[in-house]
C-alpha positions as CSV (number, residue, x, y, z in Angstrom):
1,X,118.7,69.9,84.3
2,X,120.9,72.8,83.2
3,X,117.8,75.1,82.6
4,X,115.9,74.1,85.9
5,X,119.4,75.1,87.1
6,X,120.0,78.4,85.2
7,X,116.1,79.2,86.4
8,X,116.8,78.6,90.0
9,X,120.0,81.1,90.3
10,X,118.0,83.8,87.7
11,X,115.1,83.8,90.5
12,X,114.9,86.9,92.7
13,X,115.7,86.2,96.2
14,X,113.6,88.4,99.0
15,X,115.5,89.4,101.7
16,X,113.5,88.5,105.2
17,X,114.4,89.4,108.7
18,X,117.2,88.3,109.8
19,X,117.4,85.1,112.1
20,X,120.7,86.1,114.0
21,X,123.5,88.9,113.7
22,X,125.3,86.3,111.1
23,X,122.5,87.9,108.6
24,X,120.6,84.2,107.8
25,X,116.9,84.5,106.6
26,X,114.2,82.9,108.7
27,X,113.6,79.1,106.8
28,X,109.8,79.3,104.9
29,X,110.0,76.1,104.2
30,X,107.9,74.4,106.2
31,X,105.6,77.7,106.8
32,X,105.1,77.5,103.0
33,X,103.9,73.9,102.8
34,X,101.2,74.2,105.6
35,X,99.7,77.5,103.3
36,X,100.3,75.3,100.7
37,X,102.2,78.0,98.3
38,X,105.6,77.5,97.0
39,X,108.7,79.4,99.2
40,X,108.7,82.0,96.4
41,X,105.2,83.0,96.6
42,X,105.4,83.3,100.3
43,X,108.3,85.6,100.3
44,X,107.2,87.6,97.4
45,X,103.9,87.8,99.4
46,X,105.7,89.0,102.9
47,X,107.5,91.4,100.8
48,X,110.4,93.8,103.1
49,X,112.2,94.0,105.1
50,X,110.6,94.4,107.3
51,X,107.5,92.0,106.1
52,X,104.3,93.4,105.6
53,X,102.1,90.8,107.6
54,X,98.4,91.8,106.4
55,X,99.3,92.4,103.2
56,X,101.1,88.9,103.1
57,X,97.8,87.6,104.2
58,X,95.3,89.7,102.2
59,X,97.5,88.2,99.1
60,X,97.5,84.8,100.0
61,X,94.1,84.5,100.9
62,X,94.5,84.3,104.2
63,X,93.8,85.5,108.0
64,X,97.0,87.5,110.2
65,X,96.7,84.6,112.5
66,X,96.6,82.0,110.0
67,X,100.0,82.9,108.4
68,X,101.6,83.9,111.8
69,X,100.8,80.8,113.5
70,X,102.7,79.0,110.2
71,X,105.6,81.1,110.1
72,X,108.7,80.5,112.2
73,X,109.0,82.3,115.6
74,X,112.2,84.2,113.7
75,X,110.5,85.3,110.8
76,X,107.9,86.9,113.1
77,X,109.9,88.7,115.3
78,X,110.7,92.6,114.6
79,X,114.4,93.8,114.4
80,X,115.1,96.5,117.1
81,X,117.8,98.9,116.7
């Protein structure tokens, strides 16, 4: 358990737009699991800020609409000045 630990905190951690002004990233959670790819790859895929949506698709195999209609409403949603 202590390595699965030790992995977990050694794993990069992508940066997504933020959710609200307390700085919170969007949850992929349940986006991930209707693509079927872990969080991880998701992120990595989306890239950012800000996320690079046809890329993201393009690398997961995958049609604009299809990823946005499983991401989260706050993880789609561009950050204004």
């Amino acid at each position: 358990m202590g390595h699965l630990l030790a992995t977990v905190r050694q794993a990069p951690r992508l940066r997504q737009p933020r959710a609200d002004s307390a700085g919170a990233s969007p949850d992929l959670t349940d986006a991930a699991k209707t693509l079927g790819v872990s969080v991880t790859k998701l992120e990595s895929a989306l890239g950012g800020p800000p996320p690079d949506f046809e890329e993201a698709a393009k690398t997961l195999g995958l049609s604009v609409d299809e990823l946005m209609a499983a991401l989260p409403s706050d993880a789609t949603t561009s950050q204004g000045s």
